[in-house]
LUMDRENMAR-777868 format. One line per field, with one value per atom (N, C-alpha, C): atom name; x, y, z; residue in three letters; residue number from 0. Coordinates in steps of 0.05 Angstrom, whole numbers, always signed. Atoms other than C-alpha are relative to their C-alpha. Example, Ala and Ser with C-alpha at 12.3 -4.5 7.8 and 13.67 -1.06 7.14 Angstrom:
atomo	N:CA:C:N:CA:C
u	+18:+246:+18:-16:+273:-15
v	-24:-90:+24:-24:-21:+22
w	+0:+156:+0:-1:+143:+14
residuo	Ala:Ala:Ala:Ser:Ser:Ser
num	0:0:0:1:1:1
end
This chain:
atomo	N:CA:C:N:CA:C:N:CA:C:N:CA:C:N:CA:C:N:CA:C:N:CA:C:N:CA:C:N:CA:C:N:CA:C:N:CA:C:N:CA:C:N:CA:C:N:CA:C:N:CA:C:N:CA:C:N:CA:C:N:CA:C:N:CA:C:N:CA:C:N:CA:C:N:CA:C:N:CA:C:N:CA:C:N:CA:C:N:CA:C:N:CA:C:N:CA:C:N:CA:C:N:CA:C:N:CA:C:N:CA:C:N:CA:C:N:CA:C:N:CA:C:N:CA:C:N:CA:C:N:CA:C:N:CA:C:N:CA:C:N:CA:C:N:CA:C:N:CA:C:N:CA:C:N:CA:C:N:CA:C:N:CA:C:N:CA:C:N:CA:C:N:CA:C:N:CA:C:N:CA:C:N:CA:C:N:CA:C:N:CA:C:N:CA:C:N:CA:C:N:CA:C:N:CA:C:N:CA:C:N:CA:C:N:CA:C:N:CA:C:N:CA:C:N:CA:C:N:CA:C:N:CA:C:N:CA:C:N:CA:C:N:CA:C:N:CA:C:N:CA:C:N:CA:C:N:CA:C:N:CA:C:N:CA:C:N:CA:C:N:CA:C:N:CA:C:N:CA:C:N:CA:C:N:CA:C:N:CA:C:N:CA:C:N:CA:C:N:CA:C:N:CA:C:N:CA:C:N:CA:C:N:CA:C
u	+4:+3350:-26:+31:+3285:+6:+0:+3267:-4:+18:+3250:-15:+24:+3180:+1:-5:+3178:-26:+21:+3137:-35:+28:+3076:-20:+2:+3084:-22:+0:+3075:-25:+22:+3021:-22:+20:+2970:-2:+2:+2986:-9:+15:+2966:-22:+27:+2909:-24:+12:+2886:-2:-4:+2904:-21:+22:+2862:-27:+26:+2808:-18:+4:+2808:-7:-4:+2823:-33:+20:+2768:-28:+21:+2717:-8:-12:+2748:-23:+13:+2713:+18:-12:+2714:+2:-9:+2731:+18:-33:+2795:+8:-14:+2845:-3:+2:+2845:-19:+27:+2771:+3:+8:+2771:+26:-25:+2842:-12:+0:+2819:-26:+17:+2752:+6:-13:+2790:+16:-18:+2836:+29:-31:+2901:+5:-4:+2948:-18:+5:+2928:+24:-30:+3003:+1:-5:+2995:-22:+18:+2930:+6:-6:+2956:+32:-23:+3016:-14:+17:+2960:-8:+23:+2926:+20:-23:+2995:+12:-15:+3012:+25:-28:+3075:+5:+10:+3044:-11:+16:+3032:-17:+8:+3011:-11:+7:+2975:-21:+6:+2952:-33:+24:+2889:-23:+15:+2849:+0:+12:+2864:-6:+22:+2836:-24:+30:+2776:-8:+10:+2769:-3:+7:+2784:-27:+23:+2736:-29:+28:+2682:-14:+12:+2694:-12:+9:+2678:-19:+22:+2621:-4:-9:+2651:+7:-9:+2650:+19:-26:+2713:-5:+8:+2679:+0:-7:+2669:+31:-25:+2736:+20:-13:+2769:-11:+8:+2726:+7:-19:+2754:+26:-16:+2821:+7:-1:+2861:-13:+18:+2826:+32:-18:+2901:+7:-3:+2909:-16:+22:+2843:+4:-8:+2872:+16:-24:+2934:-9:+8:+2900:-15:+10:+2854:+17:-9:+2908:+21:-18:+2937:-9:+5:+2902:+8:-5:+2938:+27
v	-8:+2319:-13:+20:+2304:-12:+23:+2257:+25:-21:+2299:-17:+15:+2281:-13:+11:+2244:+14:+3:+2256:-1:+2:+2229:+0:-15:+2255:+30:-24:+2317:+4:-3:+2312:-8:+18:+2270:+27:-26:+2329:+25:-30:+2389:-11:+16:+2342:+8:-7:+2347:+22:-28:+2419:+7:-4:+2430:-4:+8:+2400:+11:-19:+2431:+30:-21:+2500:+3:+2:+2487:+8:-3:+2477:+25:-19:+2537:+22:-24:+2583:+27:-31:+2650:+10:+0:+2631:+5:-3:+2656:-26:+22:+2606:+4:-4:+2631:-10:+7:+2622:-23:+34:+2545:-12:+12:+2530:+3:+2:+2555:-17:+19:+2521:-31:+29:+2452:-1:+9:+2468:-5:-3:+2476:+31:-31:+2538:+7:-8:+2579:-14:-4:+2564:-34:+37:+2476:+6:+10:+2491:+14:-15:+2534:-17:+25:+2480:-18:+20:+2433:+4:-6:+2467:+9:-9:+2487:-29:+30:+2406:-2:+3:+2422:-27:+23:+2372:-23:+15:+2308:-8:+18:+2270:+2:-9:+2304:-21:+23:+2267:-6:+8:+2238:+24:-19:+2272:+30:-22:+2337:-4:+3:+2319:+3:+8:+2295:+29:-24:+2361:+26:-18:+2405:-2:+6:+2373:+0:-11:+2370:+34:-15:+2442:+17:-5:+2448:-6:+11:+2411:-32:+18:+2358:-27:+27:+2271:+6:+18:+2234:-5:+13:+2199:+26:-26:+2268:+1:-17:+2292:-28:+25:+2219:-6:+4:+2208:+20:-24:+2276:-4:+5:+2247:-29:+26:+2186:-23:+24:+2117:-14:+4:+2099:+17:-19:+2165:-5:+4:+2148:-28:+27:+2079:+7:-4:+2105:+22:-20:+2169:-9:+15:+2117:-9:+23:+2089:+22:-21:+2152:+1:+4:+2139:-21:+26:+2074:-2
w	+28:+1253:-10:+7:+1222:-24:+35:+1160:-19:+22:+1099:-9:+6:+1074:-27:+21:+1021:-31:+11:+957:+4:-1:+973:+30:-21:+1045:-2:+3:+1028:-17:+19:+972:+14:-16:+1023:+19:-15:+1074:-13:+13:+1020:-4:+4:+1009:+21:-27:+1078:+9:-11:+1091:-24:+15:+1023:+16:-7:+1047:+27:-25:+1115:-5:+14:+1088:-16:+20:+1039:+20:-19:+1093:+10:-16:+1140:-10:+11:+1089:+5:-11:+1116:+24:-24:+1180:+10:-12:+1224:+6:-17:+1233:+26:-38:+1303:+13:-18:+1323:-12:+6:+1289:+13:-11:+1313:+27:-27:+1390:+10:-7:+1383:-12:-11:+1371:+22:-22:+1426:-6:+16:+1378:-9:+3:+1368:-34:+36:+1295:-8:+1:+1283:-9:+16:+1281:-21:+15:+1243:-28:+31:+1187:-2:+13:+1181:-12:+12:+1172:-30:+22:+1123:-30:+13:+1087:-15:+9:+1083:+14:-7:+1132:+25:-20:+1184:-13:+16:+1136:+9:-14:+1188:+28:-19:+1240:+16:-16:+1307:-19:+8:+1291:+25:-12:+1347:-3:+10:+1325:-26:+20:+1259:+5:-8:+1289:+13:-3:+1327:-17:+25:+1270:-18:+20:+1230:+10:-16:+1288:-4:+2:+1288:-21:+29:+1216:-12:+1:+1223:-32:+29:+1172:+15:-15:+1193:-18:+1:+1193:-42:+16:+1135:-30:+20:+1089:-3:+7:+1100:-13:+9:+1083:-28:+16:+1028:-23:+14:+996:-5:+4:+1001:-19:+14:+959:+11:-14:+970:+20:-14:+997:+27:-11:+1029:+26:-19:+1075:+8:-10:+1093:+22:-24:+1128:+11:-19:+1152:+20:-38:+1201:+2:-14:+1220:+21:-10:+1246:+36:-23:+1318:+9:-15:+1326:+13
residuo	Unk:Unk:Unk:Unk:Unk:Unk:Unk:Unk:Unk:Unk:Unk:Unk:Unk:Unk:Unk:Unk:Unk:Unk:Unk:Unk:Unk:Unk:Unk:Unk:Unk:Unk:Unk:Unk:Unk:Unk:Unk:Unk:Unk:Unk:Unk:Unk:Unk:Unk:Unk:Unk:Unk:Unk:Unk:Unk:Unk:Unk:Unk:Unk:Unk:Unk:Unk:Unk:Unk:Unk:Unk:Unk:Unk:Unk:Unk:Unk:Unk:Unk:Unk:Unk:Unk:Unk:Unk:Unk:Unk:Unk:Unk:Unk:Unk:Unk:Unk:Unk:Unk:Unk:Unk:Unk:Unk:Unk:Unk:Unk:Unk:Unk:Unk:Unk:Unk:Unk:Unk:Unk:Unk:Unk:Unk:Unk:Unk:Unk:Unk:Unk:Unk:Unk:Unk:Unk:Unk:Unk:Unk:Unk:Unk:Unk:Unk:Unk:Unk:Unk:Unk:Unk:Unk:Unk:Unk:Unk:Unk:Unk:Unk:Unk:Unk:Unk:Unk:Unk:Unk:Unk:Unk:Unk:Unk:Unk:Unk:Unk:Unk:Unk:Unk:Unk:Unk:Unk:Unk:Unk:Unk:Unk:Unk:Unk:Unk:Unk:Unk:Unk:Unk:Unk:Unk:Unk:Unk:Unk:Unk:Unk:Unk:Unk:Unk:Unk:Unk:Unk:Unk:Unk:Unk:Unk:Unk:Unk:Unk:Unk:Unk:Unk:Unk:Unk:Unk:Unk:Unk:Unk:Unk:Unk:Unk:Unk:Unk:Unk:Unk:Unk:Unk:Unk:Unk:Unk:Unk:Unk:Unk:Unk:Unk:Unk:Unk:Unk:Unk:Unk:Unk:Unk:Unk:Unk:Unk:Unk:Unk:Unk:Unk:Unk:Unk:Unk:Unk:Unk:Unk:Unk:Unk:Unk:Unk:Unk:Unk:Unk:Unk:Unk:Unk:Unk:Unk:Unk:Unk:Unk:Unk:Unk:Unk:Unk:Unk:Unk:Unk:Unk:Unk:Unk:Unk:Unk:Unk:Unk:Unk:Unk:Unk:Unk:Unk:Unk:Unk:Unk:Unk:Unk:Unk:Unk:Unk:Unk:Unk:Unk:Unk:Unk:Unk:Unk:Unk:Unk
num	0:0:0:1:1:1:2:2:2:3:3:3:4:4:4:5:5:5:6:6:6:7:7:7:8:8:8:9:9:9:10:10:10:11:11:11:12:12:12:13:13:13:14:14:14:15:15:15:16:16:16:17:17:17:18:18:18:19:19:19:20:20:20:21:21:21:22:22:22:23:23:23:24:24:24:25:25:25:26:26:26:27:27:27:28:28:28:29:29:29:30:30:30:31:31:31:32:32:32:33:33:33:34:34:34:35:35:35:36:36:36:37:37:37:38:38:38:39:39:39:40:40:40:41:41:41:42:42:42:43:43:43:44:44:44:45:45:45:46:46:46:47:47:47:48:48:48:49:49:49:50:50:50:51:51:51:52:52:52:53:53:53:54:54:54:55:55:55:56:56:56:57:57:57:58:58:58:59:59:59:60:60:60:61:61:61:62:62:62:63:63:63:64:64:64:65:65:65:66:66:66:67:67:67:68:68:68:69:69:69:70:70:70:71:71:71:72:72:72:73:73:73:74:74:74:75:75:75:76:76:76:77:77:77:78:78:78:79:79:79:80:80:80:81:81:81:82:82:82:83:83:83:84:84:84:85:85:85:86:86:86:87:87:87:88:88:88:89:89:89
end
């Protein structure tokens, strides 16, 4: 059975899916999802907030393929939010 997300789970994750999304433009999920190397299917969870906490490396590839640093896309999020999101590779 899984956890249910909490509050501020969930708000940090539409955060991130915003921000992704945001980028995406008028891009297919498909062609940015297969040029990270992830289905459309995790990346429109991402971008939905259903994945709060997605690995860190596919971040980093999403965002490569968006042409967006680490540093942009964190800096768009809460100053807390971007604490525990590096820490998501540990």
């Amino acid at each position: 059975m899984r956890v249910p997300l909490t509050i501020s789970e969930r708000e940090r994750g539409e955060r991130l899916g915003l921000a992704l999304r945001t980028a995406r433009g008028e891009r297919s999920i498909a062609d940015v999802a297969t040029q990270a190397g992830i289905s459309p299917e995790t990346l429109r969870k991402i971008e939905r907030g259903r994945i709060p906490t997605p690995a860190f490396f596919t971040v980093v590839a999403v965002a490569d393929v968006l042409g967006m640093s680490l540093d942009g896309l964190l800096s768009g999020l809460a100053v807390g939010d971007a604490a525990e999101m590096a820490t998501l590779g540990r």
